[in-house]
MARGU-915141 format. One record per residue: residue in one letter; x, z, y negated of N, C-alpha, C in turn. Coordinates in steps of 0.05 Angstrom, whole numbers, plus 5000, padded with zeros to 4 digits. Layout:
// MARGU-915141
AXZYXZYXZY/...
END
This chain:
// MARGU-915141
X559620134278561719944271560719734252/X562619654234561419514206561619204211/X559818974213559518804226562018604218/X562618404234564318134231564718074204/X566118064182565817944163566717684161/X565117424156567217204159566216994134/X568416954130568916714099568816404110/X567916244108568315904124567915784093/X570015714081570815504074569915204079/X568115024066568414764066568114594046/X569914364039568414104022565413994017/X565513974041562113724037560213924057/X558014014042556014154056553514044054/X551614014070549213864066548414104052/X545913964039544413804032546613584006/X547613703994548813583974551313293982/X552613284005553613114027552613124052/X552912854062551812784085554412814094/X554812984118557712994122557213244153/X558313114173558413234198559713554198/X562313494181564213694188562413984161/X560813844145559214094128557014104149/X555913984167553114044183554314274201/X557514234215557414434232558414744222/X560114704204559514944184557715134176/X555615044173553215074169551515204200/X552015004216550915094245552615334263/X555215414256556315644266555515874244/X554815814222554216034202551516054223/X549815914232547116054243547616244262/X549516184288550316214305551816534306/X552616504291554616754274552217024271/X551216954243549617064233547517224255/X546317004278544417054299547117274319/X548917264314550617484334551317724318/X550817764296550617974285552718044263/X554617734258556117724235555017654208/X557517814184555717744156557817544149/X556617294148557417054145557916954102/X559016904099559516744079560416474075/X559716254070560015914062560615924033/X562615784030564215724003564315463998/X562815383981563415013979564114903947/X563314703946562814673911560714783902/X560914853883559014913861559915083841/X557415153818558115303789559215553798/X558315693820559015903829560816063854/X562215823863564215723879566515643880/X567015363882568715183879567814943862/X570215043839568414843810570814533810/X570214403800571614123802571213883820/X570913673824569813503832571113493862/X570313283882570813383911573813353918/X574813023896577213043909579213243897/X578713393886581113663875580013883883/X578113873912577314083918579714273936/X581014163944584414303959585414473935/X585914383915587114583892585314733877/X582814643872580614823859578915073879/X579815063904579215233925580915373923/X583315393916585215703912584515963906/X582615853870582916093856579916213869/X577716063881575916093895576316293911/X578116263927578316393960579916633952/X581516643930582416943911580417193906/X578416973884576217103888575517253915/X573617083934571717203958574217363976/X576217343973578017613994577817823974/X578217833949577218133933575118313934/X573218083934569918183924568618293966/X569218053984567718044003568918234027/X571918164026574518274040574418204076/X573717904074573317844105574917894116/X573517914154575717974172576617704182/X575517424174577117304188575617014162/X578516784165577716674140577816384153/X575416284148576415994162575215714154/X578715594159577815264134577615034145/X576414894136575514654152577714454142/X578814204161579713974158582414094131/X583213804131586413804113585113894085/X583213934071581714044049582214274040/X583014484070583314814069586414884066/X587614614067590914674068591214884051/X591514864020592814964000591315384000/X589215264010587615614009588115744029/X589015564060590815724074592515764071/X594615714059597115844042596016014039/X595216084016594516294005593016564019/X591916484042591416674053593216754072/X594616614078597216704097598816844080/X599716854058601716914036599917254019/X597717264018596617564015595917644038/X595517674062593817754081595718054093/X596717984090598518374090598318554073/X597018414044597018564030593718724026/X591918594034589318674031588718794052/X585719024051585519164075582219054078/X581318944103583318864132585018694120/X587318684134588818364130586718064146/X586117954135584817764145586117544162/X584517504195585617294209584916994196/X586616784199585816514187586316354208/X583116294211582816034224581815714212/X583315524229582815304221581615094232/X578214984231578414854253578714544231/X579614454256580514004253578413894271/X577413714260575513574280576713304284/X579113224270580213004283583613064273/X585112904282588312784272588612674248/X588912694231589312404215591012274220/X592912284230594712134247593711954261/X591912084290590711834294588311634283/X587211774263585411704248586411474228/X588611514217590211274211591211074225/X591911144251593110904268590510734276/X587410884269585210694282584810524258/X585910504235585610324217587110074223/X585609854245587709684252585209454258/X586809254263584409004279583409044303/X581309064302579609014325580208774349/X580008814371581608584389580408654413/X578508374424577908444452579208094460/X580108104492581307964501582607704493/X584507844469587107654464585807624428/X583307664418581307564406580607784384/X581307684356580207804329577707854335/X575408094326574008194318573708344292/X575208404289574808484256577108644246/X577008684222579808774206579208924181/X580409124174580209274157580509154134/X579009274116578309214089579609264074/X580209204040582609334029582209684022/X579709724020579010074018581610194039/X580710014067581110254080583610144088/X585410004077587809864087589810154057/X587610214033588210414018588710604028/X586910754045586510904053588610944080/X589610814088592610824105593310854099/X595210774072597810724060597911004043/X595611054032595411174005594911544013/X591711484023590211654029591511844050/X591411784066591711844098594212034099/X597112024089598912074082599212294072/X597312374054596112544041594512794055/X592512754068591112794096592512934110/X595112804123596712754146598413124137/X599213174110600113344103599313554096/X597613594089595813754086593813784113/X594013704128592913824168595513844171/X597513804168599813954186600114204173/X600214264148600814494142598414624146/X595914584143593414784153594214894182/X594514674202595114784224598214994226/X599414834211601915074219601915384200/X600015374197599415664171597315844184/X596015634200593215874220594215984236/X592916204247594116314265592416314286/X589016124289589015974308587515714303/X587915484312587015264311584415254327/X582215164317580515054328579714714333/X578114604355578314344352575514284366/X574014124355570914004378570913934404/X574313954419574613804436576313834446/X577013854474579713894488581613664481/X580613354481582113134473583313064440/X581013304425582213254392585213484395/X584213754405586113974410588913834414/X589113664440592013564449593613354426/X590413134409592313084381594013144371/X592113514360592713584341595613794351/X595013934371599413994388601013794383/X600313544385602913414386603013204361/X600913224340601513074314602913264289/X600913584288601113734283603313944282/X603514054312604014304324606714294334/X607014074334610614004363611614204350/X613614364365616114554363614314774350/X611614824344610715054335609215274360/X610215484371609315564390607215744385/X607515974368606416214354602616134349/X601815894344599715784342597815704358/X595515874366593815904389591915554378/X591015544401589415314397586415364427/X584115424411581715324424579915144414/X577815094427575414994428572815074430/X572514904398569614944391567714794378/X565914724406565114554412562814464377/X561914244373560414144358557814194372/X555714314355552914354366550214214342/X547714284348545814184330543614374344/X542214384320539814644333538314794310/X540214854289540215154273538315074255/X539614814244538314764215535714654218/X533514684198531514584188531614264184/X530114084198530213724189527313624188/X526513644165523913474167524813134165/X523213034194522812854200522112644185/X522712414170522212154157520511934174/X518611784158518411604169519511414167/X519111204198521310964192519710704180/X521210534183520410324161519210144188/X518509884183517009584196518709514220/X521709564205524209404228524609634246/X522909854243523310084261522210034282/X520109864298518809824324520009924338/X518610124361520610274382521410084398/X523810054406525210014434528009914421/X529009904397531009844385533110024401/X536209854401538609954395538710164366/X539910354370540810474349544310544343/X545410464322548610484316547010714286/X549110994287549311124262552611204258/X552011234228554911324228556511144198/X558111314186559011134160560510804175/X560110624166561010404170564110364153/X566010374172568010334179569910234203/X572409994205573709944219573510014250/X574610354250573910504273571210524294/X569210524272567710484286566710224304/X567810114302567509844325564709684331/X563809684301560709564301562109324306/X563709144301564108924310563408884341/X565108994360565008954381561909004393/X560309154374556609174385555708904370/X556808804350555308494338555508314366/X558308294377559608124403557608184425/X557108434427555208524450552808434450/X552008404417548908324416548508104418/X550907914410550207644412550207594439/X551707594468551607654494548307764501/X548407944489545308044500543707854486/X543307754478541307594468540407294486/X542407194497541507054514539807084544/X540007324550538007434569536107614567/X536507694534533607944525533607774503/X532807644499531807444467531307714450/X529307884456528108074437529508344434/X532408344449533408614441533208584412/X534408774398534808894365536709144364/X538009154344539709294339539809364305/X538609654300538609724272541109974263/X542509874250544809984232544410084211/X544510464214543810664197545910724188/X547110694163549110854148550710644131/X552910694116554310514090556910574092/X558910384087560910474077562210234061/X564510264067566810144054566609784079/X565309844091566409614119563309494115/X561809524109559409504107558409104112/X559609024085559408644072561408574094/X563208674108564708454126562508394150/X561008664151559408704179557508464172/X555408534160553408364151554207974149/X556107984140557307754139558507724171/X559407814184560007754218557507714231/X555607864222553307834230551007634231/X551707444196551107264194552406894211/X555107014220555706854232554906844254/X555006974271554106964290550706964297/X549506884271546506844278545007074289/X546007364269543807574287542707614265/X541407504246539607604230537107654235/X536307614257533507724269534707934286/X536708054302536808164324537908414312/X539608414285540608634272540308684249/X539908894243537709004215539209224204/X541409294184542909394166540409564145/X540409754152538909944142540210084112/X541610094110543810284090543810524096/X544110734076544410944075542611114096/X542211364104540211484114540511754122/X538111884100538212114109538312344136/X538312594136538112674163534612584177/X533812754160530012614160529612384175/X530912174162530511794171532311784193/X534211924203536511854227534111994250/X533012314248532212404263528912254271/X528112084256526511894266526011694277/X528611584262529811304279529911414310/X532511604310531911644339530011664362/X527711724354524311844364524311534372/X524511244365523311134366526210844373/X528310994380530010844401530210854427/X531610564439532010594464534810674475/X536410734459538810904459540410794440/X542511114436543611054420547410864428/X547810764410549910624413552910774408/X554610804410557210914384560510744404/X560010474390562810334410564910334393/X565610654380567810714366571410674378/X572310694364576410574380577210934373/X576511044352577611344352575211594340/X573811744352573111984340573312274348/X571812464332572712724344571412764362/X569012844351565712964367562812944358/X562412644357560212504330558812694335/X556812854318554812954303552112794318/X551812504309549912374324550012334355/X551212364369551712334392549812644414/X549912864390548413154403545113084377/X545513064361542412874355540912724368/X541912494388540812324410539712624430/X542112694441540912754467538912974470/X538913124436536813434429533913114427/X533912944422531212734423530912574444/X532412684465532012634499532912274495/X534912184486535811974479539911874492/X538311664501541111604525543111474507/X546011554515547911444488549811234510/X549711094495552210804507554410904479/X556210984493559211004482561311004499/X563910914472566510834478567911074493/X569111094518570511224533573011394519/X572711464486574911504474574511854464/X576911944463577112274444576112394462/X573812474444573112804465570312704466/X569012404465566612344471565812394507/X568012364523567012374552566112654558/X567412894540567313114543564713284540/X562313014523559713134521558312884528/X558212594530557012504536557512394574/X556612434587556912464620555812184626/X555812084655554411774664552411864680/X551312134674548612294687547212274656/X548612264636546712324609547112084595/X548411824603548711534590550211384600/X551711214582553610984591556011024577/X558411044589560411024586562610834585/X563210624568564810304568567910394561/X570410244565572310244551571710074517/X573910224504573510134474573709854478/X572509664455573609374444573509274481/X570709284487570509054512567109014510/X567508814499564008694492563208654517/X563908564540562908544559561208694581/X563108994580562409244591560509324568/X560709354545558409364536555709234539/X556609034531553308874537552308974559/X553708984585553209044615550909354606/X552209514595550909764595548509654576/X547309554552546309504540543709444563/X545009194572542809124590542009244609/X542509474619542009644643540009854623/X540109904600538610154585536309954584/X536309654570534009474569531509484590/X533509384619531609234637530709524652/X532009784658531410024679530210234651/X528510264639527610484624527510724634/X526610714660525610854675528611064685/X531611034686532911104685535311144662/X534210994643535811084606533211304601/X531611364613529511674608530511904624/X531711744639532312014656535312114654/X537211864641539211974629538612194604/X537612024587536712174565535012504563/X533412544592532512744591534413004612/X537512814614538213024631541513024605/X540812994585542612944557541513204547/X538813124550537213444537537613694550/X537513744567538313964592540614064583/X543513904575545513904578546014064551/X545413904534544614054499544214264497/X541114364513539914594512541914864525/X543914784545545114904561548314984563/X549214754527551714854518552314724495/X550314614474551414554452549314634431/X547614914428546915014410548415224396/X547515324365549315484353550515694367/X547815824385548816074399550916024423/X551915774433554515714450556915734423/X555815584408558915584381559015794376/X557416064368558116344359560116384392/X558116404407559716674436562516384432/X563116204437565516114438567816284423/X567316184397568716324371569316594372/X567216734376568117014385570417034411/X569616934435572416914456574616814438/X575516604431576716504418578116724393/X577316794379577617064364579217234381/X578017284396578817614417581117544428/X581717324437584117254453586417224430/X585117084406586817144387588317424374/X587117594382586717904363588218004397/X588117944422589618064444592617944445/X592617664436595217584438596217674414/X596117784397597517924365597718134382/X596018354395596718624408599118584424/X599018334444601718404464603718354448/X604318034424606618044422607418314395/X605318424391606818704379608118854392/X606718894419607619034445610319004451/X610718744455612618674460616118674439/X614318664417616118774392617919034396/X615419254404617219504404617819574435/X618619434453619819464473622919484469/X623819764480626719694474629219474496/
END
């Protein structure tokens, strides 16, 4: 029997983007490949997908024309609102080529709700921070855009994938309402496959730091960890807290930060490679993420593969991998419960190790590539049995 053929579609693929939703791409192609499928990745490039990223939705058409001629996958699958326009297109030939190819789509978040987290930050009664005009753009403008292109991806697959049982229920009822015909599983976000040589860290690296990663934006709720740190600082003078990554939210942070007098306690790193994240971590005392909305951070299975305890926000599909056997768990936008956990990873090491090394266990035991292949495959099969019955059911007289 002639092996799996499968096409995955994405925008942003490392090395060339730093970009979660290209790392796991990338990490089911291992996963895949290691189960005995012949995998193909389609991204930008001279020999790909030609045109710059943001016209990568329309410059992926004549792309994905191409690779169903030449490759003739059995199953075709696009990542995020990016794959909209090329799932058309594969829904609209797929009867006509032999095999007909299944199209899957996975979403790793809503944009729906990913837009509604573009809002002020607010812990008891009380401003913390506010979106910038990028990303106040990026509502009005962007998102809208987004919003339409994931509804039609999803209503064009014939099954949805999602990192998360809590992104999954988003995306039914932002997505999906009144669409029945449209299978929806889960598949899960892993780390394992790829190759990362290790970076060294810099001076402000001294182990026992807080660590926050992640593009700096609104959502992410670094505000509410500035609030935490200033709280912690009156009873750990010497906590620290270093901030790996850039964005658009970046100068409000630094400037909140200045107000509140943490210029010794918090250290704005910028940008950072996989290399420099996977070392930073070696040399934290856990990682932080007091986000208001995400899917299935990427960094969050990076901590716990470096036996590293995560303090995060009780939100999405984060409870679904991070446990209060493998860290700390706070409600969003409450500096208080944060700090609380902050200081319990500080003063008990001896049990943020043993979270952290039962994070690792947990990793090893369901979030490597080879769980995302056997997933995908179930997922597949139930897809390819529910097409058998309702044929079945077709020619019943």
């Amino acid at each position: 029997m002639d092996a799996v053929r499968v096409l995955l579609l994405a925008n942003t693929l490392p090395p060339r983007d730093v970009s979660g939703v290209g790392e796991q791409v990338l990490q089911l192609a291992v996963g895949l490949r290691e189960a005995g499928c012949d995998v193909e990745v389609l991204g930008r490039g001279p020999d790909a997908v030609r045109g710059p990223k943001v016209l990568f939705p329309l410059f992926a058409v004549p792309a994905v024309w191409r690779a169903l001629r030449r490759f003739r996958p059995h199953v075709v699958q696009v990542h995020e609102s990016d794959g909209g326009l090329a799932a058309l297109l594969v829904a609209a030939v797929a009867s006509r080529l032999d095999p007909p190819p299944r199209l899957v789509a996975l979403l790793q978040v809503s944009y729906v709700e990913e837009r509604r987290a573009v809002r002020p930050l607010v812990a008891a009664g009380r401003v913390l921070g506010r979106p910038g005009s990028v990303e106040r753009r990026f509502r009005w403008l962007k998102a809208p855009l987004h919003i339409a292109l994931g509804w039609l991806t999803a209503r064009t697959a014939d099954l949805v994938l999602t990192p998360s049982a809590a992104t999954g229920e988003e995306i039914r009822h932002d997505y999906l309402k009144g669409r029945k015909n449209v299978l929806l599983g889960v598949l899960p976000n892993v780390t394992g496959g790829l190759p990362v040589a290790e970076s060294a860290t810099d001076e402000a690296a001294e182990p026992g730091y807080f660590l926050f990663v992640g593009r700096l934006r609104i959502r992410k709720g670094v505000e509410v960890l500035l609030e935490a740190m200033r709280a912690l600082r009156a009873a750990h003078p010497g906590a620290r807290l270093l901030v790996a990554g850039d964005g658009e939210h970046r100068a409000a942070l630094e400037n909140r930060a200045a107000e509140l007098n943490l210029q010794r306690e918090v250290h704005f790193l910028g940008r950072c490679d996989a290399g420099r994240v996977r070392g930073l971590l070696r040399g934290a005392r856990a990682l932080v993420v007091p986000s208001i909305y995400e899917g299935m951070p990427l960094v969050v299975l990076e901590a716990m593969e470096a036996g590293l305890p995560v303090i995060a926000s009780r939100v999405s599909g984060i409870p679904e991998v991070v446990l209060e056997s493998t860290g700390w768990l706070v409600p969003p936008e409450d500096p208080p419960r944060l700090t609380a956990a902050l200081a319990e990873a500080l003063t008990d090491p001896e049990e943020a190790g043993r979270r952290g090394e039962a994070g690792r266990r947990r990793l090893d035991a369901e979030f490597r590539p080879a769980h995302a292949a056997a997933a995908w495959m179930r997922e597949i099969e139930m897809q390819e049995l529910n097409r058998i019955a309702e044929s079945d059911r077709g020619t019943l007289p």
